[in-house]
N, C-alpha and C positions, 0 to 999 in steps of 0.2 A: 408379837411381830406386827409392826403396822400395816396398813396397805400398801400395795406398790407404789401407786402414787396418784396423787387426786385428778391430776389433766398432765396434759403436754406442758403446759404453760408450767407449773410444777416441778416438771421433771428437767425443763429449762433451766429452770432457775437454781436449782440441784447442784445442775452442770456449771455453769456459770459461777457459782461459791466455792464449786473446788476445782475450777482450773482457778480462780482467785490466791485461793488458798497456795493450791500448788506452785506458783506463780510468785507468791511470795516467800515459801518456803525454797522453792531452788536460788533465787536468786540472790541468795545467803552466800554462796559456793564460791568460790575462785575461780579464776578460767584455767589454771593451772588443774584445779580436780576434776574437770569433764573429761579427762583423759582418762581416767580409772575406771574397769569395769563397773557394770551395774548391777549389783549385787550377786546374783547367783548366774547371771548373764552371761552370755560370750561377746556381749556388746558397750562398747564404752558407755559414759553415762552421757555423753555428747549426741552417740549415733541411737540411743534411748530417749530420749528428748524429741527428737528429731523423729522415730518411729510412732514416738506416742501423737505428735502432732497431725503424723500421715495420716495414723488409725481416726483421728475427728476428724478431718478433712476427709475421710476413703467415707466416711458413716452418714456425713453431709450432703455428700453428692450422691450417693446410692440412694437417701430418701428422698431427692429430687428428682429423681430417673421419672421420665412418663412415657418413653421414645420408645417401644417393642425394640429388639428385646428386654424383657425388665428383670429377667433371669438369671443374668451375664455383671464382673463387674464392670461399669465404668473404666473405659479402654486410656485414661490416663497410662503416658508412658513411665515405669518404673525402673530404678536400677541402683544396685547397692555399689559405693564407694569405692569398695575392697573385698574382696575376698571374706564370705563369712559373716559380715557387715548386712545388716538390712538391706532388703528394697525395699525402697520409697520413693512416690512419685513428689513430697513435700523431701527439701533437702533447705539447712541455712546455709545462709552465705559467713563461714568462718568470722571472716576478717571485720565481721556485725558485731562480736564475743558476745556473752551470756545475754547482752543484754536485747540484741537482736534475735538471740535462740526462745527468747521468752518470749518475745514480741510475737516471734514464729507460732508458740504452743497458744499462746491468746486469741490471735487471731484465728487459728483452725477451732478451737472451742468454742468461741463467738461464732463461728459461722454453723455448725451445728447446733448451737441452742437458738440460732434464729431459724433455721432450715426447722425445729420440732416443733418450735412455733405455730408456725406458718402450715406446717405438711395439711392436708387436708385429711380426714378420718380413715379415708379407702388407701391412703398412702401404705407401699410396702416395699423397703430397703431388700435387697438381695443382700445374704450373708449364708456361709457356707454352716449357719447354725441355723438355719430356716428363716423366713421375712419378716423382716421386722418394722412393727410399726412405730409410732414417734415415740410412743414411752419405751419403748425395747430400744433404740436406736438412740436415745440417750442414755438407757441402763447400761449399754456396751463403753459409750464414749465414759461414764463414770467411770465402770469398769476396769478401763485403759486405763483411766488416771490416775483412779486410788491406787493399786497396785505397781502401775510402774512407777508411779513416785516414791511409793514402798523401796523398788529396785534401787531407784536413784538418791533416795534419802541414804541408803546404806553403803552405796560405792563411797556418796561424798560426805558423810559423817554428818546428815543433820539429822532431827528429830520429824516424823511424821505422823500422826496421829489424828485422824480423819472423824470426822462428827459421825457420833455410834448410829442419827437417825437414817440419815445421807445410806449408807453401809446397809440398815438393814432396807429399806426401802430397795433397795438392789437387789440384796439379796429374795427379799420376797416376789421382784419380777421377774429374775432371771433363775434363780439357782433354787428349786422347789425343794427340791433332794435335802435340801443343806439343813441342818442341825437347827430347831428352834429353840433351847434351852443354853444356848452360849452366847457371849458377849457377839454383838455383831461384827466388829471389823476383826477382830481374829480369826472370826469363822470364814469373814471373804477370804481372808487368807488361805484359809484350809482350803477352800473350794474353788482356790484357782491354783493349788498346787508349790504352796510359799511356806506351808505350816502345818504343823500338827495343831490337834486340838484333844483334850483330855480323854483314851480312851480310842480315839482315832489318829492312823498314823499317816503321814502327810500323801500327799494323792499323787501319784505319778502321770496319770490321764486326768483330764474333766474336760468339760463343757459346760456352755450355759447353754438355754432355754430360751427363745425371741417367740414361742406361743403366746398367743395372747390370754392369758388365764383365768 
């Protein structure tokens, strides 16, 4: 299992390759398939797109906070669509189709891999998984991505398959618990509740880890 990861700058760049990746991988889709659940979701793969992007832009601004309280999240106002439906203070403008939804999910990743960048060392994001600093706070925003694109690879019939380093590098900052003798990105899976893995049966609870280790 490698290290977490070498600097911020690192853990940026991380981020940056696979919202790239993801980015090209959805936007394979029809605008007719973002209708269809998200895998094992209660949520289209539209209104999943759209959360995933909230979650970088919720993880950006949190490691920006310097304003007491730093406890609290960032009082952006949120609200789900419909009924059942996410709340998100990031929503697309429909009538933009996929290719404005993508623009959406880039732009919220760009701006957390610059915000990890930049954060200074004493930087710490509020998250109800304990504070996170810039390498946590792009481990999350990976987190987000690998998996729910997982989700939305499966509503809309494409292939997703995520660099095994990317994955364990993750796995080693965030998920300590997790299994060191299985392929990486299977085991994210298990450990965020998507998969079994040989011997272990798929996990109904988890959590990750924003300690700094």
């Amino acid at each position: 299992m490698p290290a977490p990861f070498t600097s911020p700058a690192a853990a940026a760049a991380d981020l940056e390759e696979i919202i790239r990746l993801a980015v090209e991988t959805l936007r394979q889709a029809p605008e007719p398939a973002w209708d269809a659940k998200a895998g094992s979701l209660d949520w289209t793969c539209w209104e999943t797109a759209e959360h995933l992007a909230d979650d970088l832009f919720a993880y950006a601004v949190q490691l920006g906070l310097t304003t007491p309280p730093l406890d609290v999240d960032v009082p952006f106002v949120v609200e789900s669509r419909r009924p059942g439906g996410p709340a998100n203070a990031v929503h697309a403008d429909r009538a933009a189709g996929v290719t404005g939804l993508m623009q959406v999910l880039q732009a919220s990743g760009a701006l957390l891999a610059a915000m990890v960048r930049t954060a200074p060392p004493h930087a710490r994001a509020h998250h109800g998984f304990g504070p996170a600093d810039a390498s946590a706070s792009a481990a999350m925003g990976l987190t987000e991505t690998l998996v729910h694109v997982h989700d939305l690879a499966t509503g809309l019939g494409l292939a997703w398959d995520p660099p095994a380093g990317v994955c364990a590098r993750v796995l080693a900052r965030l998920f300590p618990d997790a299994p060191r003798d299985t392929a990486p990105w299977p085991t994210l899976l298990w450990a965020t509740g998507r998969a079994e893995l040989p011997g272990r049966p798929q996990l109904t609870r988890w959590r990750w880890h924003n300690a700094q280790p």
